[in-house]
N, C-alpha and C positions, 0 to 999 in steps of 0.2 A: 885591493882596489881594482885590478887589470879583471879579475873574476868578475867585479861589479859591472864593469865598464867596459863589455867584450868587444873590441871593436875589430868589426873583419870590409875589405874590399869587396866593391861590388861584384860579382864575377855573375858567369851565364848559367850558371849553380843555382844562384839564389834567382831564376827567373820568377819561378810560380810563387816563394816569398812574397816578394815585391808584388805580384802583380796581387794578391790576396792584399797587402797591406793597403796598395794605392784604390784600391773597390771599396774600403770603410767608409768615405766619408769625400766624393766627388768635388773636388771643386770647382770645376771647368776652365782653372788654367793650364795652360800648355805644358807647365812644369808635373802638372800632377798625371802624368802618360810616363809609362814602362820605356815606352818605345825612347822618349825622350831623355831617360838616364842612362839608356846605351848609348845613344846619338852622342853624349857631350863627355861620354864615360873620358875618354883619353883624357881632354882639356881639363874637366874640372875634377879627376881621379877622386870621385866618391866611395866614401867607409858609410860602412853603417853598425847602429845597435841598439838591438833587438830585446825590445822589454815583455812584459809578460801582455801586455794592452795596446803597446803602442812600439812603433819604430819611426826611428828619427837620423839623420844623415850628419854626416860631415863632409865638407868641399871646399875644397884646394882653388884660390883663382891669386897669380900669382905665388907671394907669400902670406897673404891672408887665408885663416882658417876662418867656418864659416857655416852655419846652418842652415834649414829650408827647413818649412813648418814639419812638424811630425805626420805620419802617417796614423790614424789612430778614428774609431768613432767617434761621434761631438761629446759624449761626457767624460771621455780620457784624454779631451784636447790639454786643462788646466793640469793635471797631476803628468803629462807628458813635458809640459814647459817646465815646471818646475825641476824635473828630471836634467833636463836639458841646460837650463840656468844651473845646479850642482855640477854638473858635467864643467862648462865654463870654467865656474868657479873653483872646484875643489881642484878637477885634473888639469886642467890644462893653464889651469891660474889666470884668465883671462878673460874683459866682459863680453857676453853674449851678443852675437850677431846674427840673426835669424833673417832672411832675406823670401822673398817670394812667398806671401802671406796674404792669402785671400783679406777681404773683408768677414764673413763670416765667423774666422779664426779669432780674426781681432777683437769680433763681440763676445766669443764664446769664452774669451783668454781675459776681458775687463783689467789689463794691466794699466797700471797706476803711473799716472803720468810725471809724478816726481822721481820713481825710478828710471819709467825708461821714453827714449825717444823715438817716435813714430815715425818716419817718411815716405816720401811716394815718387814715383821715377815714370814720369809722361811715355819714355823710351822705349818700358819694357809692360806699359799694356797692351791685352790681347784683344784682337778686333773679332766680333761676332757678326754672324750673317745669317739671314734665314736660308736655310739649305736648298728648298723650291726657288728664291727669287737668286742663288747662285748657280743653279743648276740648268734656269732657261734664261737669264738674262732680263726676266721681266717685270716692266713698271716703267715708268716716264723716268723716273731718276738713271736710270741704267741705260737707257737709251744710246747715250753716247759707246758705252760696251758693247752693245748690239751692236752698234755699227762698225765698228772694230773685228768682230767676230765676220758680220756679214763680208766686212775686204778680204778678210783673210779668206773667204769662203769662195769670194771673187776669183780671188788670183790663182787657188791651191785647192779648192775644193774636188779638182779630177783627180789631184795626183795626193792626196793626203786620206789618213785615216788614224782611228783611237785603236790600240790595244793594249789589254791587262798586260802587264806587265811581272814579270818572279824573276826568282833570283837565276836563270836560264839566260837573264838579259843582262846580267850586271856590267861582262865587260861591255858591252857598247854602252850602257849610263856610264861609267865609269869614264871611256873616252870623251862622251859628250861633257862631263860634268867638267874634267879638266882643263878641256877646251874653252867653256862658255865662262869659268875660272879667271883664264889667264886672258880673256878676251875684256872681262870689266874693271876698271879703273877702281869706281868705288867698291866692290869687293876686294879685288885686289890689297886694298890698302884697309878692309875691316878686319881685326884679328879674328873675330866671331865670325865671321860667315865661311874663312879659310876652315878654323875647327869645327865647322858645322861639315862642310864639304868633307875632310879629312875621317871624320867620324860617319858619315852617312857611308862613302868609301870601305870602310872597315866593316859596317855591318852587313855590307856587299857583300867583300871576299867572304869570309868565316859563316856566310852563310846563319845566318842568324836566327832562333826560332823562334822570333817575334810577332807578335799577333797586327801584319798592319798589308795594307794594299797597294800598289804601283798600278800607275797608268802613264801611259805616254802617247802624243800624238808624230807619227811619220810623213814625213815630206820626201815625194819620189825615193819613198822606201826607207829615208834614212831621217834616226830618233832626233828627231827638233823640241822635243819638250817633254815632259814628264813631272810625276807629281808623286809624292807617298803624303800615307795618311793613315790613322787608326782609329777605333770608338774608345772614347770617355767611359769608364767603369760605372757604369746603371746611372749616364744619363742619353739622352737623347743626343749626343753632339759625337762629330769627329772633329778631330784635330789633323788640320794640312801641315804638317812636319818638313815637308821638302815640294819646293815648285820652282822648276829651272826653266825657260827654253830659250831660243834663239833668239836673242834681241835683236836681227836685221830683220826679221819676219814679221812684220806689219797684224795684229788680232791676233799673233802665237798664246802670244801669255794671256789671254782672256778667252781663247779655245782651249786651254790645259785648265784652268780655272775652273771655269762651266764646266766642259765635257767628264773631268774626274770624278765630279760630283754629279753629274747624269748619271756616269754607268759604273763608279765602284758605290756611290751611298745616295741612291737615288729617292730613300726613302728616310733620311734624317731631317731632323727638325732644324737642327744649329751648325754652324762650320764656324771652328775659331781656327782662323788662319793667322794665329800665335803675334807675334809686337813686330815692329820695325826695328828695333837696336838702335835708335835714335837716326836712321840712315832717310835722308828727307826725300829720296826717290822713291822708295818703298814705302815711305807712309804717305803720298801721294799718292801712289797708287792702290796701298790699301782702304784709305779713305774715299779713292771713285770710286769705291763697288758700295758704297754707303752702308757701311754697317749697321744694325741695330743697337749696337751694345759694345763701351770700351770694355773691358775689366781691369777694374783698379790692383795692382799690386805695390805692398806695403815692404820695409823694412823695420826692423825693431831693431835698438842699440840700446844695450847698459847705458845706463849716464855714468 
């Protein structure tokens, strides 16, 4: 049965694996990015295993074991679940819990609502935005960000500037990240955002050879904000992975916003600037930049 059911850790080995499996079949959530299974690798210490059509995950949060839809094209989606339901079942003697499940999945999968239960969690949809009206601020809705942008332009405009950002800059992110950290109350006391911080950190130091881009804007020379980001596998979109800066700086965070997406993906159609974590400051302020589009994400449970 362990032959059947090889199950190995994700390591930096299996990058080009992964990033081959997560390109079959796009779904434009935040989870379905390379970049993002190193980001959380510590916190939720993902296994995976590897069938002849499809690869599908196991993760640790707590003591709860725990899966995420399979990697797989759309006609290996159903023989990948089933796969995944014996897994449950036979090895691990336990019912199926599949989390972070497009819609698409759900049609393609037509599972039967006597056996199992569907849910959906407001917390962990991702917010979409057209990339041109995040990139200049523009339209009547945005307005009020514009002028946010323009204060900040007011006050800081001689002594500030955008530049690309690699791994040549970590330690100064690293400082500011720790600093701007230990500076917010509600981070502070999110366990996710400390493992988000702790893991973005790590793919610092180790120097990572991840396919994604940093930008940061400086205030009288020193890092006030900064941004990482990577392309969706054959679609039109990136995903904003990491967006920190100085909360006393008045239009900081809607000049890292804008500006990342002017000069690192100046020519994408979508920006999913990934869920809130149920954190109602951040979905405040994800919700001013008016998104186009939430995206729904599901849970499946054995009954």
């Amino acid at each position: 049965m362990s032959d059947k059911w090889k199950l190995k850790p994700v390591g930096l080995e299996d990058l080009s694996l992964l990033s081959e499996y997560f390109a079959k079949r796009p779904s434009g959530i935040c989870e379905n990015a390379v970049f993002d299974t190193y980001l959380w690798q510590n916190y939720y210490r993902p296994e995976y295993i590897k069938k002849e059509n499809f690869l599908f995950f196991l993760l640790h949060d707590k003591e709860e074991i725990y899966t995420v839809m399979p990697l797989c094209e759309r006609k290996y989606c159903k023989e990948a679940f089933q796969e995944i339901q014996n897994y449950f079942t036979k090895k691990l003697e336990k019912k199926l819990f599949m989390d972070m499940v497009d819609e698409e999945m759900l049609e393609l999968l037509e599972l039967p609502k006597e056996k199992y239960e569907i849910t959906t969690n407001r917390d962990y949809y991702d917010y979409i935005y057209e990339g041109k009206r995040m990139a200049g601020l523009s339209g009547r809705k945005l307005h009020k960000k514009k002028n946010h942008l323009n204060a900040f332009m007011r006050e800081y405009g001689d002594c500030s500037y955008y530049k690309s950002l690699t791994y040549d800059d970590a330690e100064d992110i690293i400082t500011r990240m720790d600093t701007w950290l230990c500076d917010s109350n509600e981070r502070e006391e999110n366990i996710y955002a400390k493992a988000e911080n702790e893991g973005f950190k790590r793919i610092l130091k180790e120097r990572m050879p991840l396919d994604f881009k940093m930008g940061g804007i400086y205030v009288h020379d020193k890092l006030e904000a900064f941004a990482a980001g990577s392309m969706s596998p054959n679609l039109d979109m990136c995903y904003i992975h990491i967006e920190k800066a100085n909360p006393s700086i008045r239009g900081l965070y809607t000049a890292i916003s804008s500006w990342f997406i002017k000069h690192e993906y100046p020519e994408v159609s979508l920006v999913n600037r990934e869920d809130d974590m149920g954190l109602m400051g951040l979905r405040h302020s994800k919700e001013s930049y008016q998104p186009i589009e939430l995206i729904s994400k599901y849970q499946i449970r054995e009954k």
